[in-house]
C-alpha positions, 0 to 999 in steps of 0.5 A: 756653668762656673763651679767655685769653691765654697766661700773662705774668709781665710782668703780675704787679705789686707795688703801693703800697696808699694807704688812702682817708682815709676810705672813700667810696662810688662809684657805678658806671653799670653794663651795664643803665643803673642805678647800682651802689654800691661803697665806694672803700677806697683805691688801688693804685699800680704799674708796668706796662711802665714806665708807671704805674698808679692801681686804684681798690680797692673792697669791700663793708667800711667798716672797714679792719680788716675788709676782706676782699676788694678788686676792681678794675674796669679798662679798657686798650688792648684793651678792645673789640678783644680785651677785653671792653669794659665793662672786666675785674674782679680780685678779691683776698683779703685781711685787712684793707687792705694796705700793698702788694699783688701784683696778678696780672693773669693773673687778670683776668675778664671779669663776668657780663654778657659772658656774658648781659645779664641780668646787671647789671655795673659799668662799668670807670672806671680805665684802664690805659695799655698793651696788657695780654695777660694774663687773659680774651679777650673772650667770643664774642658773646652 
């Protein structure tokens, strides 16, 4: 089964949402050695513990008015220990790109190929500088 760590209001943020001035794709080395493309919309700034946070924020839309869906793909000081080490994923429903953003990290998960590597999953590249105990453990060794 999935193991999570206890719920943490501390890990509820609200975030500033910079708009990319325009929308540029990224490549992303992914768990089986290939590239996976994904459109950078912009970027998330917050706070956690007093520490500040850049998200890159991606979909699968060009158009910002059409957005309606963000995911970040993140690494922090557990990754690899009591994380997943490839980063965990948050994936947000929206209607168009916000100006602002809660970002409810009690929803972080870990992709597919923490389960099975047949799966093909991109590589965190944003790294946050604390211990976030909040969302998904690492899985049990597949």
């Amino acid at each position: 089964g999935l193991s999570y760590f206890d719920y943490n209001p501390a890990a509820i943020a609200e975030a500033t949402v910079e708009a990319a001035p325009s929308i540029e794709p990224v490549d992303f080395q992914t768990s089986r050695g290939w590239l996976k493309r994904f459109q950078r919309v912009g970027l998330a700034r917050l706070s956690l513990d007093g520490k500040p946070v850049t998200l890159g924020l991606y979909s699968d839309d060009t158009d910002p008015a059409k957005i309606k869906r963000v995911s970040m793909f993140f690494l922090d000081e557990l990754s690899g220990h009591e994380t997943y080490g490839v980063g965990r994923y948050i994936d947000i429903e929206v209607a168009g790109l916000p100006k602002t953003l809660t970002i409810d990290f009690n929803r972080a998960y870990n992709p597919n190929c923490a389960r099975s590597p047949h799966y093909n999953c991109p590589l965190a590249k944003d790294h946050i500088p604390v211990a976030l105990r909040a969302g998904e453990k690492a899985p049990a060794k597949h």
